[in-house]
PyMOL Python script that loads the backbone (N, CA, C, O; Angstrom):
from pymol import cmd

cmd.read_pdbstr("""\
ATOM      1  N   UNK A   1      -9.038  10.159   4.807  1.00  0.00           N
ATOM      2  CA  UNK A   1      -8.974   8.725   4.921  1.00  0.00           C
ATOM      3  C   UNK A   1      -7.597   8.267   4.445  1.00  0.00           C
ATOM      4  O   UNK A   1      -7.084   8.699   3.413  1.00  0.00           O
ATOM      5  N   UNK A   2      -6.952   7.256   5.352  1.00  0.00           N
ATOM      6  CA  UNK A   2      -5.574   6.700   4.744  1.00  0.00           C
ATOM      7  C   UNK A   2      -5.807   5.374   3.899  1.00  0.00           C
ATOM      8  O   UNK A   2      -6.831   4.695   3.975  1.00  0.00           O
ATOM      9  N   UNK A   3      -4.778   5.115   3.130  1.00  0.00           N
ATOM     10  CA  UNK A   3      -4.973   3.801   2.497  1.00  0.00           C
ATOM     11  C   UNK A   3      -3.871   3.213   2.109  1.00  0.00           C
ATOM     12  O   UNK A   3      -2.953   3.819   1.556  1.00  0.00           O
ATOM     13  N   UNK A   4      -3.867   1.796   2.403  1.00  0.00           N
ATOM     14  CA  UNK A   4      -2.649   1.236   1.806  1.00  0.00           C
ATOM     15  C   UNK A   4      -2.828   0.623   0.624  1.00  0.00           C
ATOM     16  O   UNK A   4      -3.960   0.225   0.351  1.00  0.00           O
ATOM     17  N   UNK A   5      -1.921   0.460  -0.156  1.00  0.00           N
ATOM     18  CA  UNK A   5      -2.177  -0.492  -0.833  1.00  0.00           C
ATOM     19  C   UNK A   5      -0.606  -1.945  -0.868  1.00  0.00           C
ATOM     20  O   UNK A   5       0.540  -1.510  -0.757  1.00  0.00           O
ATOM     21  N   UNK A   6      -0.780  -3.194  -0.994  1.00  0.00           N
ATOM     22  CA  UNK A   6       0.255  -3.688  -0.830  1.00  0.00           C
ATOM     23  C   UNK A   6       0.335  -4.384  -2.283  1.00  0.00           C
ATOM     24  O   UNK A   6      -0.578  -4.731  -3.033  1.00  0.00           O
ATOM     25  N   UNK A   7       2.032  -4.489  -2.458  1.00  0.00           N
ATOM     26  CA  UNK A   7       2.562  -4.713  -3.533  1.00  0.00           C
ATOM     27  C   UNK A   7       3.385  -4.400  -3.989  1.00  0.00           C
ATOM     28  O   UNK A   7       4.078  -3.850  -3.133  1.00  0.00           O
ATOM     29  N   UNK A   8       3.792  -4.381  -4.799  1.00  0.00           N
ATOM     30  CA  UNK A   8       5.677  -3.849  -5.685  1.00  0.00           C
ATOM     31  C   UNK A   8       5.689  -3.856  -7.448  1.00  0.00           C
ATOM     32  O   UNK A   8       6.651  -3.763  -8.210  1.00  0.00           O
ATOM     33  N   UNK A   9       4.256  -4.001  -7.739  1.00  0.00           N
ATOM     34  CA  UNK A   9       3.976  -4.086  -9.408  1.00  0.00           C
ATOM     35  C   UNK A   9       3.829  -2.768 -10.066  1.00  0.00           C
ATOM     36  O   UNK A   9       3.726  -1.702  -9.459  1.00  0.00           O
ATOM     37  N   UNK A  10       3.827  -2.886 -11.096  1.00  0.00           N
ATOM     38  CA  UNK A  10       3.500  -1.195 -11.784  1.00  0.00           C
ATOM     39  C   UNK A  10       1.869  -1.499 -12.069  1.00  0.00           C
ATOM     40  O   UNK A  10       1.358  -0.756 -12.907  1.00  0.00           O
ATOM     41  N   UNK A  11       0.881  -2.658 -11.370  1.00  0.00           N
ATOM     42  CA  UNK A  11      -0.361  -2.316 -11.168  1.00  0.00           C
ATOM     43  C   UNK A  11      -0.614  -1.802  -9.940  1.00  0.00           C
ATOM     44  O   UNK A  11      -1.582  -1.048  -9.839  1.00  0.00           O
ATOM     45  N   UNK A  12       0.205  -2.103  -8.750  1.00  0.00           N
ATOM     46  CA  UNK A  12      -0.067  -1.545  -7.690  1.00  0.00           C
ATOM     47  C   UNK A  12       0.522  -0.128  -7.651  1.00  0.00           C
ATOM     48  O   UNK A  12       0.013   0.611  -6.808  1.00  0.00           O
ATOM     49  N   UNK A  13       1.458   0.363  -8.378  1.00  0.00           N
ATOM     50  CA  UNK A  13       1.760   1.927  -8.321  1.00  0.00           C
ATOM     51  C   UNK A  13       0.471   2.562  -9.038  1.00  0.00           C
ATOM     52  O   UNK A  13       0.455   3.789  -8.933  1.00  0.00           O
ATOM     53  N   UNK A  14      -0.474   2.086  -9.653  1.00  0.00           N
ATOM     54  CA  UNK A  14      -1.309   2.633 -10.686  1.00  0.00           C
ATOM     55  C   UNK A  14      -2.405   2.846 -10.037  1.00  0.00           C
ATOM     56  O   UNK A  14      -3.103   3.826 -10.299  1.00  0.00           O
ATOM     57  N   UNK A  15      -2.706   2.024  -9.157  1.00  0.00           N
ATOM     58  CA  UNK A  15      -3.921   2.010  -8.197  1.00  0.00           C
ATOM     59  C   UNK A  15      -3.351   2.961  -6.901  1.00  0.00           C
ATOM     60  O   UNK A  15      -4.176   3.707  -6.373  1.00  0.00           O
ATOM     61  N   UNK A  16      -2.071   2.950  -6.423  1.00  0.00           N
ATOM     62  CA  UNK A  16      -2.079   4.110  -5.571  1.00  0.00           C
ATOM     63  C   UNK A  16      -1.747   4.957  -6.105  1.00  0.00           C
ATOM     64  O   UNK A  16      -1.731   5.793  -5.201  1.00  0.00           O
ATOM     65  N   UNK A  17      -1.341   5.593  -7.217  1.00  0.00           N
ATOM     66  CA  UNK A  17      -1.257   6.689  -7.804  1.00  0.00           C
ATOM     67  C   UNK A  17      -2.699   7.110  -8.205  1.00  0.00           C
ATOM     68  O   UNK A  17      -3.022   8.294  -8.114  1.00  0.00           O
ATOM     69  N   UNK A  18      -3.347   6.411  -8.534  1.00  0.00           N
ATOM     70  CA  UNK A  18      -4.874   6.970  -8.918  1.00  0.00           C
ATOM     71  C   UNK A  18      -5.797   7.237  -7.745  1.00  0.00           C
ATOM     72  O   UNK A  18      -6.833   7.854  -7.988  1.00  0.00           O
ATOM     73  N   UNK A  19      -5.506   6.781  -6.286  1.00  0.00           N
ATOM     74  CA  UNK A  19      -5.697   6.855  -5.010  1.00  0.00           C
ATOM     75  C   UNK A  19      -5.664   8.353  -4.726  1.00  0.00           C
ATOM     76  O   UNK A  19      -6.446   9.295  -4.602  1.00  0.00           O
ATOM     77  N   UNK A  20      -4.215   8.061  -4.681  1.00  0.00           N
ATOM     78  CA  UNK A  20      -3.689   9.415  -4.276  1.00  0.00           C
ATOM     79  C   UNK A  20      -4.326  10.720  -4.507  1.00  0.00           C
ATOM     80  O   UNK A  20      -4.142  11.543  -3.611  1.00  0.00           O
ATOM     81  N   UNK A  21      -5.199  11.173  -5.746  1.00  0.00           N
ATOM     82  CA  UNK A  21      -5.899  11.901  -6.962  1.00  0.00           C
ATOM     83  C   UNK A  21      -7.183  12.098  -6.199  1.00  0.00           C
ATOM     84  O   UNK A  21      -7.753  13.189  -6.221  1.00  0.00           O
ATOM     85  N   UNK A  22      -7.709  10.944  -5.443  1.00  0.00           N
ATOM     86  CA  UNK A  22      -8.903  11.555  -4.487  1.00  0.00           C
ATOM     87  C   UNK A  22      -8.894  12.588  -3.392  1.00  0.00           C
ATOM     88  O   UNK A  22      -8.263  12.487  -2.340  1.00  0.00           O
ATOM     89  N   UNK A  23      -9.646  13.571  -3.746  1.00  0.00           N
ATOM     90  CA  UNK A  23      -9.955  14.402  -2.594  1.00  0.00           C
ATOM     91  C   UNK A  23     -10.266  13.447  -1.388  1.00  0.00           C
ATOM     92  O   UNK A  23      -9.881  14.038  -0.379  1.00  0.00           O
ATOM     93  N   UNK A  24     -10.665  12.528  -1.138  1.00  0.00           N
ATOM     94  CA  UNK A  24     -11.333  11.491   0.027  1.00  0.00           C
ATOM     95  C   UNK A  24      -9.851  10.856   0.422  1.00  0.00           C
ATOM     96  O   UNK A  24     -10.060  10.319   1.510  1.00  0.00           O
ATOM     97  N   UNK A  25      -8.778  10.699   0.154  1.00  0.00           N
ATOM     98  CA  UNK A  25      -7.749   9.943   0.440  1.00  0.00           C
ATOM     99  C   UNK A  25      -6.934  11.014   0.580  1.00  0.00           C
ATOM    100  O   UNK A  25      -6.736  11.868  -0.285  1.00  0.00           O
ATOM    101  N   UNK A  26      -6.279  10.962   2.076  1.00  0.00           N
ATOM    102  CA  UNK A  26      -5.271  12.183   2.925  1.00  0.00           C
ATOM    103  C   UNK A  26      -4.139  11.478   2.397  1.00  0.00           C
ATOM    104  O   UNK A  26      -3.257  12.139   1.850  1.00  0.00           O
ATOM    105  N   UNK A  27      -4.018  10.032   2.495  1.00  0.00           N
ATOM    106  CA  UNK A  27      -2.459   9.560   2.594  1.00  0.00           C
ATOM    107  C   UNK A  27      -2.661   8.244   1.788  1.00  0.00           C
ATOM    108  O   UNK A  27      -3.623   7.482   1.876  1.00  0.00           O
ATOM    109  N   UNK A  28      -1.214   8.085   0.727  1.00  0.00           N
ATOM    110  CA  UNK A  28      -1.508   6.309   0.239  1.00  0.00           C
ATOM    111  C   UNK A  28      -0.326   5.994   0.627  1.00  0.00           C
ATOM    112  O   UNK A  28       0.576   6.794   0.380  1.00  0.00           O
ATOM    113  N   UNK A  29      -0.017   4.738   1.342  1.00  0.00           N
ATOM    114  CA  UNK A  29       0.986   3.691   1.566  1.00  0.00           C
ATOM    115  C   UNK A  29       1.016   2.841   0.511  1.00  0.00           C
ATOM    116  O   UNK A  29       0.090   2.246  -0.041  1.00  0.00           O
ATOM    117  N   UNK A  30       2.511   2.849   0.227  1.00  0.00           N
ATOM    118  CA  UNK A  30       2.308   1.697  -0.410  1.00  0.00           C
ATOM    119  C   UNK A  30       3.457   0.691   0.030  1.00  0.00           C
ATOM    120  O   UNK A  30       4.610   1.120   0.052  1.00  0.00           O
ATOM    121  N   UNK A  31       3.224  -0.497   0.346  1.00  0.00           N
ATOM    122  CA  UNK A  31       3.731  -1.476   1.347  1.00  0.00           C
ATOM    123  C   UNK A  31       4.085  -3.038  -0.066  1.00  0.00           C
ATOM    124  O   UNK A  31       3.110  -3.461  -0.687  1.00  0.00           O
ATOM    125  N   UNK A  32       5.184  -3.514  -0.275  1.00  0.00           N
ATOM    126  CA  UNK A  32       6.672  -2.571  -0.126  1.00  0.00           C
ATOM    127  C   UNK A  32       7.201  -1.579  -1.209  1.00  0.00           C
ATOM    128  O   UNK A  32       8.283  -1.015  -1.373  1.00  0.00           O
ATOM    129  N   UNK A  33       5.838  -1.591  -1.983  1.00  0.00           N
ATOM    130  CA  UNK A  33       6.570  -0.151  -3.174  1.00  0.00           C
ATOM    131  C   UNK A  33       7.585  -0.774  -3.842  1.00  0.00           C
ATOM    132  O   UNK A  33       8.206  -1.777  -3.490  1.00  0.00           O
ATOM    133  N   UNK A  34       7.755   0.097  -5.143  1.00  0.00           N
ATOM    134  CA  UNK A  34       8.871   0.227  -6.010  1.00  0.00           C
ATOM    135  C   UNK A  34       9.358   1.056  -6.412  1.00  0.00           C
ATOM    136  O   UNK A  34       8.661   2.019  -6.092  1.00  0.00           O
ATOM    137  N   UNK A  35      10.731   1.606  -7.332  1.00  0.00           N
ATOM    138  CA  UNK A  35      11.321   2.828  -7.622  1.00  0.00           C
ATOM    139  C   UNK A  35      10.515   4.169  -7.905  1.00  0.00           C
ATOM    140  O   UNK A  35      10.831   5.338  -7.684  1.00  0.00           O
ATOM    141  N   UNK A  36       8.838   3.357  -8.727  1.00  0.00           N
ATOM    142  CA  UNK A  36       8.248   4.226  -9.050  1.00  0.00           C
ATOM    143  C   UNK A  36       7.426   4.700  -7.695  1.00  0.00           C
ATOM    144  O   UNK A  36       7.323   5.903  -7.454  1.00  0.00           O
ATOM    145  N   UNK A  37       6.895   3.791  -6.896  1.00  0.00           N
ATOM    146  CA  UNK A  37       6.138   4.615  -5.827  1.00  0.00           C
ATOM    147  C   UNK A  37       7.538   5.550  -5.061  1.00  0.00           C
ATOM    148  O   UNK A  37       7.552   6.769  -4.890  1.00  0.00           O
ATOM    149  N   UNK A  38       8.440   4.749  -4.756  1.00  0.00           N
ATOM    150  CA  UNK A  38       9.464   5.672  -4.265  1.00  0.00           C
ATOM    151  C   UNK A  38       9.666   7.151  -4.357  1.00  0.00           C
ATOM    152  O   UNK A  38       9.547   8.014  -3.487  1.00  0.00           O
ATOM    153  N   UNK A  39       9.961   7.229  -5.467  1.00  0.00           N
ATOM    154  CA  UNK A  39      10.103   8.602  -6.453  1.00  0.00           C
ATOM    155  C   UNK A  39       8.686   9.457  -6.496  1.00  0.00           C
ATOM    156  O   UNK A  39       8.723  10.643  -6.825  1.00  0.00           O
ATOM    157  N   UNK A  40       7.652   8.927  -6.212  1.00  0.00           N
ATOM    158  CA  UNK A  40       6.249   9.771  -6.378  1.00  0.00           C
ATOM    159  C   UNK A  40       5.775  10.200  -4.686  1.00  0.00           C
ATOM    160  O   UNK A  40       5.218   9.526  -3.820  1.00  0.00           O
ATOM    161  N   UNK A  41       6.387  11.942  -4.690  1.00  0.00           N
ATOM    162  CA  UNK A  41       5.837  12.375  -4.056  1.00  0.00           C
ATOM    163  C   UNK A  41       4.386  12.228  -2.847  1.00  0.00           C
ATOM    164  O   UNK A  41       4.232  12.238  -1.626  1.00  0.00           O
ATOM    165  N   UNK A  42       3.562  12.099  -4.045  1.00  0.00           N
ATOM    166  CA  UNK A  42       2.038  11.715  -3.391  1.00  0.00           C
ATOM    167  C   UNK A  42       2.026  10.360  -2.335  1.00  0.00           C
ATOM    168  O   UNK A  42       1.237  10.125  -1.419  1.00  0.00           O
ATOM    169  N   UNK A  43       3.030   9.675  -2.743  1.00  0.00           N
ATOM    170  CA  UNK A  43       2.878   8.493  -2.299  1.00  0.00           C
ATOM    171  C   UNK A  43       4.317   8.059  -1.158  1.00  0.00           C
ATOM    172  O   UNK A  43       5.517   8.296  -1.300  1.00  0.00           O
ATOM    173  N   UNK A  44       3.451   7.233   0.141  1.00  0.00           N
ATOM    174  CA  UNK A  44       4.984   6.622   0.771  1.00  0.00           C
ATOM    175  C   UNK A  44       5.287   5.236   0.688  1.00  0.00           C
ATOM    176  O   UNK A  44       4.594   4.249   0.934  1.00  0.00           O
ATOM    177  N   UNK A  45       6.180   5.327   0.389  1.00  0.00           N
ATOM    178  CA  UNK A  45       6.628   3.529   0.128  1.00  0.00           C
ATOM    179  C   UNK A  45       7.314   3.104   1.888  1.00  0.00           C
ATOM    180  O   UNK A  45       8.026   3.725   2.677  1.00  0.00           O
ATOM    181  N   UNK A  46       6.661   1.771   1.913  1.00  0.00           N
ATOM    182  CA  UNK A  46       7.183   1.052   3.799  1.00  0.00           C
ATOM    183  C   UNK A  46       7.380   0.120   3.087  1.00  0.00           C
ATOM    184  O   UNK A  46       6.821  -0.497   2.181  1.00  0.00           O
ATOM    185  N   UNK A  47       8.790   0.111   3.967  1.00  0.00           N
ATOM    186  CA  UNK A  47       9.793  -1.541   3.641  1.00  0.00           C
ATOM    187  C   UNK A  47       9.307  -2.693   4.363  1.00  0.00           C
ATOM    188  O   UNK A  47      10.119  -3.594   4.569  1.00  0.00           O
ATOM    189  N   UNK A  48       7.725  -2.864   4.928  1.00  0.00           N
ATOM    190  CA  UNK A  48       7.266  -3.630   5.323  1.00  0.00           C
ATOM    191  C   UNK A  48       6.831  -5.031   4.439  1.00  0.00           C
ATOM    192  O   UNK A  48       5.783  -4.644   3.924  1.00  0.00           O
ATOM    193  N   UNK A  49       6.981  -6.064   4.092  1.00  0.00           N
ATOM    194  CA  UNK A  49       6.406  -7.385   3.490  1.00  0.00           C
ATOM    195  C   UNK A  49       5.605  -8.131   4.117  1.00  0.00           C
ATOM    196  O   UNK A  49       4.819  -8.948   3.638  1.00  0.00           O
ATOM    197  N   UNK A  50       5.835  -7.795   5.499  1.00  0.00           N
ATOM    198  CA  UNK A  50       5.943  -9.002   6.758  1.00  0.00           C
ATOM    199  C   UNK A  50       4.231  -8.690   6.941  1.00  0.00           C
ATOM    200  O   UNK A  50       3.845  -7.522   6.981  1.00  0.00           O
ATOM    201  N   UNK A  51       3.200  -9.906   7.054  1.00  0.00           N
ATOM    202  CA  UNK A  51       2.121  -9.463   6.873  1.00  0.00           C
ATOM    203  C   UNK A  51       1.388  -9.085   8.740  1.00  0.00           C
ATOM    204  O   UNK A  51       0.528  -8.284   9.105  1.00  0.00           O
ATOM    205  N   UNK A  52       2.035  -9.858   9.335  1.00  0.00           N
ATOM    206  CA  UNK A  52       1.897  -9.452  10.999  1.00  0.00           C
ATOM    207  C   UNK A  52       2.020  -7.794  10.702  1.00  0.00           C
ATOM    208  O   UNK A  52       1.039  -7.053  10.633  1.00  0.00           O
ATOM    209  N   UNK A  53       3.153  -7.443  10.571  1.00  0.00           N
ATOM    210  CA  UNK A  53       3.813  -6.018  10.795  1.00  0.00           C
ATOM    211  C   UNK A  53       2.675  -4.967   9.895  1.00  0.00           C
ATOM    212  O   UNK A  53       2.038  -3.994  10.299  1.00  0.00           O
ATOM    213  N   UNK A  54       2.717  -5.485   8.794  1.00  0.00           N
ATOM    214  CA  UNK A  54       1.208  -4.893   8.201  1.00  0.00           C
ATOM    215  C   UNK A  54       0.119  -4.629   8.511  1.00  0.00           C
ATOM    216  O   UNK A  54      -0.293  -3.469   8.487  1.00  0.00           O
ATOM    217  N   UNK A  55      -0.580  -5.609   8.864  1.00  0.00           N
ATOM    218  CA  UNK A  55      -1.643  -5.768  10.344  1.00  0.00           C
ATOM    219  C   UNK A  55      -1.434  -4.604  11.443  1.00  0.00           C
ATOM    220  O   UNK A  55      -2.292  -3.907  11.985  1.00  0.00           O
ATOM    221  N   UNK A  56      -0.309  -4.605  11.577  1.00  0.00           N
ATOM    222  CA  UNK A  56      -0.120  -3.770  13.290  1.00  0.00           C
ATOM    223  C   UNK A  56      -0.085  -2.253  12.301  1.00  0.00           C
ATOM    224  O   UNK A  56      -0.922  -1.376  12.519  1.00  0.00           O
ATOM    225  N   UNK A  57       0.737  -2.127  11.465  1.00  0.00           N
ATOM    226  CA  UNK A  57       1.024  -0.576  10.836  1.00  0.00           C
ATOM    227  C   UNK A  57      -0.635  -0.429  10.494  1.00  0.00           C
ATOM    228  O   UNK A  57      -1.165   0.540  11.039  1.00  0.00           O
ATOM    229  N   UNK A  58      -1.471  -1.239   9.693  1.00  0.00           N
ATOM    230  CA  UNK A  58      -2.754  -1.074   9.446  1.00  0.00           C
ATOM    231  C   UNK A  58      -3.444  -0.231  10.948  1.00  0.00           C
ATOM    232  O   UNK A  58      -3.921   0.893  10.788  1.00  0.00           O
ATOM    233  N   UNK A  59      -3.443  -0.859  12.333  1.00  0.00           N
ATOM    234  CA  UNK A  59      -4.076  -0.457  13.035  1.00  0.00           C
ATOM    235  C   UNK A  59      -3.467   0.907  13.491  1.00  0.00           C
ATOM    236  O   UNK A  59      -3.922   2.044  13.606  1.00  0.00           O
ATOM    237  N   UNK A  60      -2.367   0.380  13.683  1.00  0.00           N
ATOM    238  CA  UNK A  60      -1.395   1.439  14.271  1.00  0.00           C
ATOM    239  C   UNK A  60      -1.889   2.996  13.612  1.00  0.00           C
ATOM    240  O   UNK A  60      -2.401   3.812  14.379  1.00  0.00           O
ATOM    241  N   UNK A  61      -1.721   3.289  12.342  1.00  0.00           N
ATOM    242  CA  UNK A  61      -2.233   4.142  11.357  1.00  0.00           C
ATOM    243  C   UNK A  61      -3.849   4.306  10.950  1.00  0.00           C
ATOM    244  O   UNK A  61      -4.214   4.826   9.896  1.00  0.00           O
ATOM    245  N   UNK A  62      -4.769   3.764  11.988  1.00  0.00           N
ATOM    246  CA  UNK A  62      -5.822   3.392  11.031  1.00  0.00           C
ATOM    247  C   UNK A  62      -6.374   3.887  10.020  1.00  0.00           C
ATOM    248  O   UNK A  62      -7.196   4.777   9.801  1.00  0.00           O
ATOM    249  N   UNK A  63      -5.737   3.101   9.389  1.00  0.00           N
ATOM    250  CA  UNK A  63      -6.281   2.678   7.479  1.00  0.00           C
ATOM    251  C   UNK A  63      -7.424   2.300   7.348  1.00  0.00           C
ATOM    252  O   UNK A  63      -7.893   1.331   7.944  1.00  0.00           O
ATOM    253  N   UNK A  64      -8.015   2.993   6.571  1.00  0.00           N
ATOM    254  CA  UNK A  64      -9.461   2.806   6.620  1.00  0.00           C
ATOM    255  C   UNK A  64      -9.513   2.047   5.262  1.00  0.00           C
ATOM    256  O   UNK A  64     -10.682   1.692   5.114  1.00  0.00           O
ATOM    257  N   UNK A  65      -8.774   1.651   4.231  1.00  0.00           N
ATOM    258  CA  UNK A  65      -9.117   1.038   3.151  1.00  0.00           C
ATOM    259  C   UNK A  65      -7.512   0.841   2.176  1.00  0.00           C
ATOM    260  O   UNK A  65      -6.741   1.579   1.563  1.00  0.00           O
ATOM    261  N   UNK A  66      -7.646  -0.798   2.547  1.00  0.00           N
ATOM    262  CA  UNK A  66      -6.420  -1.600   1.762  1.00  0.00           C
ATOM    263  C   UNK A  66      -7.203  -2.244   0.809  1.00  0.00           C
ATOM    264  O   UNK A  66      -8.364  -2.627   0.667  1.00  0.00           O
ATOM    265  N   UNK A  67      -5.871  -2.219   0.051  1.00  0.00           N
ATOM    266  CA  UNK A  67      -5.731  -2.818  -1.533  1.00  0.00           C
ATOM    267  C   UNK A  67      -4.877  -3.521  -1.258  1.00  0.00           C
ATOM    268  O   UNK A  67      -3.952  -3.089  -0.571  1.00  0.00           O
ATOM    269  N   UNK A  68      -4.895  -4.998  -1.751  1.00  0.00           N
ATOM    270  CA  UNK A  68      -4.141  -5.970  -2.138  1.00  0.00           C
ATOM    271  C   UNK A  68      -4.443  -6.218  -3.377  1.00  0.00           C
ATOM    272  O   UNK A  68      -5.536  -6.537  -3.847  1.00  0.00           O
ATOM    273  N   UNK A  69      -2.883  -5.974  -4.183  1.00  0.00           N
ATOM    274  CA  UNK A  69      -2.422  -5.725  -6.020  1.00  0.00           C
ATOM    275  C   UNK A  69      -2.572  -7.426  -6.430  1.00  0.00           C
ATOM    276  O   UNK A  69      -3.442  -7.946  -7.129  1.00  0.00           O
ATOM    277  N   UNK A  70      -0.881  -8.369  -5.422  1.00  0.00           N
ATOM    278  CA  UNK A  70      -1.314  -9.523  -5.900  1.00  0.00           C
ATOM    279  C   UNK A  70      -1.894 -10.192  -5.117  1.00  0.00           C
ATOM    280  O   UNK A  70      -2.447  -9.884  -4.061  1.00  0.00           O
ATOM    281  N   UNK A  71      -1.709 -11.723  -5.938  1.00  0.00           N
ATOM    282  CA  UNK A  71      -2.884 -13.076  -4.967  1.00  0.00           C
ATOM    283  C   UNK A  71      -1.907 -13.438  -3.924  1.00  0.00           C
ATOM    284  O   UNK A  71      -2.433 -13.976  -2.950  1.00  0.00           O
ATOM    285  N   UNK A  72      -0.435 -13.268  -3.852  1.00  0.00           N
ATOM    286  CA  UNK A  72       0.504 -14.140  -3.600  1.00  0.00           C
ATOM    287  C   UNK A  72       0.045 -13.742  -1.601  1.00  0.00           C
ATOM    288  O   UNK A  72       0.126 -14.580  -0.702  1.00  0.00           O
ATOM    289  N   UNK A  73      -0.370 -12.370  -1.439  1.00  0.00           N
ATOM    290  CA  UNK A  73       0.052 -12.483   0.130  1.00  0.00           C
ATOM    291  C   UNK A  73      -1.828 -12.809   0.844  1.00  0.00           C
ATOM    292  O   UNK A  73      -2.255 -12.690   1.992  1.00  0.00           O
ATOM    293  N   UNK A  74      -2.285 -13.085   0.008  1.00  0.00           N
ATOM    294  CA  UNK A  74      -3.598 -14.323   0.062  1.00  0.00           C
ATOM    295  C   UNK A  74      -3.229 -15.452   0.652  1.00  0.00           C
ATOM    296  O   UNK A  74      -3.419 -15.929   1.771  1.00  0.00           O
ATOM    297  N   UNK A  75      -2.730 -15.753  -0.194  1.00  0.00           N
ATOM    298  CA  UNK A  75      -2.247 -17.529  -0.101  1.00  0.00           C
ATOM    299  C   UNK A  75      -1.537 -17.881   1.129  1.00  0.00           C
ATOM    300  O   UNK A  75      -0.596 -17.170   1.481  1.00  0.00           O
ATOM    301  N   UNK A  76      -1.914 -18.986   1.883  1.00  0.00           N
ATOM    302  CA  UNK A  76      -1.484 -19.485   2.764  1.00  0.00           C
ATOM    303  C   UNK A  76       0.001 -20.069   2.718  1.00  0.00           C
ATOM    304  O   UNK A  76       0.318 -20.887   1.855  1.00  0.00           O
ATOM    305  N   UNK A  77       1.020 -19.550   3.818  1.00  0.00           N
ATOM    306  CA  UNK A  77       2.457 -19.971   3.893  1.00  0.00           C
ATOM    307  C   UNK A  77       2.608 -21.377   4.212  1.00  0.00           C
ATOM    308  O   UNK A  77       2.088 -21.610   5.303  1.00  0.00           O
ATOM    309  N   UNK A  78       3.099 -22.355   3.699  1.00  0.00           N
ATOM    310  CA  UNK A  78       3.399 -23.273   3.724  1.00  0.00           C
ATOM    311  C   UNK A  78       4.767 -23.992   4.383  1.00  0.00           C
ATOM    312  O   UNK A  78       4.932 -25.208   4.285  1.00  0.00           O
TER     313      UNK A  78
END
""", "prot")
cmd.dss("prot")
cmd.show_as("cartoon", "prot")
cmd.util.cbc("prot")
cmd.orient("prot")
């Protein structure tokens, strides 16, 4: 099973790093990552933000199970 998770916090490296650790999870994205997902093997960091483009990489890849770290890409653009 693939999974993304989106974000750039050292809570969202923590949740795909602890992802990663499942036998049930082949692959973790993490969408847009930071130095630390960067640097961690287990994990791929996509320079994606853009939440369309997310959507499409979601299908494109099907991801069977996203994580969203913060509230911010919830919230409606104004």
């Amino acid at each position: 099973m693939k999974a993304l998770v989106i974000g750039n916090g050292g809570r969202e490296h923590a949740i795909a790093w602890r992802l990663a650790q499942s036998p049930r999870i082949s692959t973790v994205f993490v969408a847009p990552g930071n130095g630390g997902t960067a640097t961690d093997p287990a994990l791929t960091s996509l320079p994606i933000s853009d939440l369309q483009q997310l959507a499409q990489f979601a299908l494109d890849e099907q991801i069977a199970l996203t994580v969203v770290g913060p509230e911010a890409p919830w919230l409606p653009v104004q």
